[in-house]
C-alpha positions as CSV (number, residue, x, y, z in Angstrom):
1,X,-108.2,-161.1,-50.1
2,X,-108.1,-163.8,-52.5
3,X,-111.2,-164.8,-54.1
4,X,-112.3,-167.8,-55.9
5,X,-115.6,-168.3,-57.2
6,X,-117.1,-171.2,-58.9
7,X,-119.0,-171.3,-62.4
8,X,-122.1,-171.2,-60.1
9,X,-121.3,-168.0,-58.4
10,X,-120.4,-166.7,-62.3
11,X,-123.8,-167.8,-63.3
12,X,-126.1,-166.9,-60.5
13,X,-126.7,-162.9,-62.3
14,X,-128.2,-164.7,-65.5
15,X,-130.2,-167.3,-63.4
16,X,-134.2,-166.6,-62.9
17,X,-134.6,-163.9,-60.4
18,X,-138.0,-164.4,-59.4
19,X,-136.7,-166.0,-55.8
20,X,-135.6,-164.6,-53.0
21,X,-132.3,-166.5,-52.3
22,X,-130.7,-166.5,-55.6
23,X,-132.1,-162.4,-55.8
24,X,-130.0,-162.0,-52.9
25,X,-127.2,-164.3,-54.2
26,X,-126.9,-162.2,-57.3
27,X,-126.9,-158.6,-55.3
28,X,-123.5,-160.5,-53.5
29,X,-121.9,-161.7,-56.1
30,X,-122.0,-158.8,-58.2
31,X,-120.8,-156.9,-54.9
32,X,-118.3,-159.4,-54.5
33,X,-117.0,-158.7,-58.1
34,X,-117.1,-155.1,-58.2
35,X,-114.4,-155.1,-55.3
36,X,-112.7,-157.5,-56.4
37,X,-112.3,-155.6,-60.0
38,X,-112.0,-152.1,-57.9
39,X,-110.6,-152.6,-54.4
40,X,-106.5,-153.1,-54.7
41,X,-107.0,-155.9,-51.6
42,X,-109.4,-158.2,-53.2
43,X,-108.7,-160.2,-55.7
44,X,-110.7,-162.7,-57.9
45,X,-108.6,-165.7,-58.3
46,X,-109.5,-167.9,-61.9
47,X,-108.6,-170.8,-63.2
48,X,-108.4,-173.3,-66.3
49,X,-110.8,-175.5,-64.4
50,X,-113.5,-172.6,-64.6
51,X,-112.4,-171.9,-68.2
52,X,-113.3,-175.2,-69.2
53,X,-116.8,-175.6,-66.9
54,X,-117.7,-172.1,-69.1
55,X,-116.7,-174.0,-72.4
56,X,-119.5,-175.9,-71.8
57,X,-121.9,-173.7,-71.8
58,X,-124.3,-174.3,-74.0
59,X,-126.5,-170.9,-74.2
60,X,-123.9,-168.3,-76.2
61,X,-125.0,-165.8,-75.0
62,X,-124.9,-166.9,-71.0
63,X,-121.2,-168.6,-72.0
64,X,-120.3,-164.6,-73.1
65,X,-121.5,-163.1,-70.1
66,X,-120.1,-165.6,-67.7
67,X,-116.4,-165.2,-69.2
68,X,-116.6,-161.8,-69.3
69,X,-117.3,-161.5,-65.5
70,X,-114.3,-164.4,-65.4
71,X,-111.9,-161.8,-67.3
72,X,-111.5,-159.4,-64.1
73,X,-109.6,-162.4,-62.8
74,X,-106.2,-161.0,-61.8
75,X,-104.6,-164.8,-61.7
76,X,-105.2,-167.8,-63.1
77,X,-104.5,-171.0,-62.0
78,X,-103.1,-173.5,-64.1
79,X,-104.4,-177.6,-64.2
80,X,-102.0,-179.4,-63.3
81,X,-101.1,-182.8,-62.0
82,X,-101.5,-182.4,-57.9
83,X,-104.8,-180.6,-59.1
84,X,-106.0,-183.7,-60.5
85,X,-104.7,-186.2,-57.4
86,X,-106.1,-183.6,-55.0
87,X,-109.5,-183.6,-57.0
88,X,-109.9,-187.4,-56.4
89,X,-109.4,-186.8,-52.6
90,X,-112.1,-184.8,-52.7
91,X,-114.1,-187.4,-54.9
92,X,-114.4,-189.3,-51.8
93,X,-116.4,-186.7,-50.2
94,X,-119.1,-187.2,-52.8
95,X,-117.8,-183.9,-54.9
96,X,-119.1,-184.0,-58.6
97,X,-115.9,-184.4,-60.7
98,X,-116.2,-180.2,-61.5
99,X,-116.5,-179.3,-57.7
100,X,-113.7,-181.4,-56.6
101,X,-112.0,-180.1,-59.4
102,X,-112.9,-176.2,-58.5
103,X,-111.7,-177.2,-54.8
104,X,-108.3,-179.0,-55.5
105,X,-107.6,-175.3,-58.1
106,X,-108.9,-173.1,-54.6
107,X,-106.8,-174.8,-52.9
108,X,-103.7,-174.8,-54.8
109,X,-103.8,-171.2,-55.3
110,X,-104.0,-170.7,-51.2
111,X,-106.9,-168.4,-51.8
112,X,-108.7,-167.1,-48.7
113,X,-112.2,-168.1,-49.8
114,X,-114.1,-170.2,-52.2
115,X,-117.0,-169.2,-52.8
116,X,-120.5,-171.2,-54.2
117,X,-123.9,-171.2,-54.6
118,X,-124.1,-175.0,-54.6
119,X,-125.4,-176.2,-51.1
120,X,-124.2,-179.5,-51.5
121,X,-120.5,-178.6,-52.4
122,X,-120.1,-176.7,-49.4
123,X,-121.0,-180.0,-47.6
124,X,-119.0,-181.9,-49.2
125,X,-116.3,-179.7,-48.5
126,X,-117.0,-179.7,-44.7
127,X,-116.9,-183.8,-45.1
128,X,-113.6,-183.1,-46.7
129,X,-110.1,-182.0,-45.7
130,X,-109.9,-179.2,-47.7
131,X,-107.4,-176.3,-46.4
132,X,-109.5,-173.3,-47.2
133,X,-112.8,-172.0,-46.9
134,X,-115.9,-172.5,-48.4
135,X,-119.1,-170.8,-48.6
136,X,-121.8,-169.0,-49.7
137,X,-121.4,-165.6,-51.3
138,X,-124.5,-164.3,-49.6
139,X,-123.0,-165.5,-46.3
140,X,-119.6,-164.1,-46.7
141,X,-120.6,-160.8,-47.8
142,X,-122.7,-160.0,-45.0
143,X,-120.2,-161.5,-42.8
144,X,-117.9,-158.9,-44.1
145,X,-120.1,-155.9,-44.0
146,X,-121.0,-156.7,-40.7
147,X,-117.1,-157.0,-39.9
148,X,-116.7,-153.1,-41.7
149,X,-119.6,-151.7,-39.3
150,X,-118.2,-153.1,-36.1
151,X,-114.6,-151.8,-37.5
152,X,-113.2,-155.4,-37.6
């Protein structure tokens, strides 16, 4: 399985833990990363576009952390220009210029999921005619559990 996850996804272990959702959040991504850094069939899929959003970091420490938990990335995709065309597509759907961004690179690498924490990108991708899926780390994670106890 090929992975993607946003800079939101790569942030949400150093965000406040004090609620419940991004508590949760944080227990799936760092699930999420762990097999993706120790299971052979999973796969976390980066790209320049992430590289860049990190860049911008302004905390040093936080910019650290968040690129070393980018660094288990087994590929890397590359901006290029049907990035960028596909990007303003998705600028239609009311994507901020970094989400339509993180979709068009997604999407160009065929991965099997994108994942975010951001409610309002995943809406904008369900406006949107984006060729993968998109959703919540939380979500998918205990969508595949549930599919490993049924034996799916």
């Amino acid at each position: 399985m090929r992975i993607y996850m946003d800079v939101c996804c790569l942030n949400r272990p150093f965000d406040d833990q004090n609620q419940d959702k991004i508590r949760f959040e944080t227990e799936a991504v760092i699930s999420i990363l762990r097999r993706c850094d120790a299971v052979e069939d999973w796969d976390l899929i980066g790209s320049d576009v992430i590289k860049l959003e990190i860049s911008k970091t302004q905390d040093p420490d936080r910019k650290k952390k968040i690129s070393l938990l980018h660094d288990i990335a087994s590929d890397i995709v590359e901006y290029n220009d049907h990035i960028k065309l596909r990007a303003a597509e998705f600028r239609k759907h009311n994507a901020k210029l970094f989400d339509s961004l993180h979709m068009a690179a997604a999407e160009h690498a065929g991965v099997d999921i994108f994942l975010t924490t951001d409610t309002k990108l995943i809406k904008a991708a369900a406006r949107s005619d984006i060729k993968i899926r998109v959703a919540n780390p939380l979500n998918f994670y205990l969508e595949v559990l549930n599919n490993e106890q049924s034996g799916d």
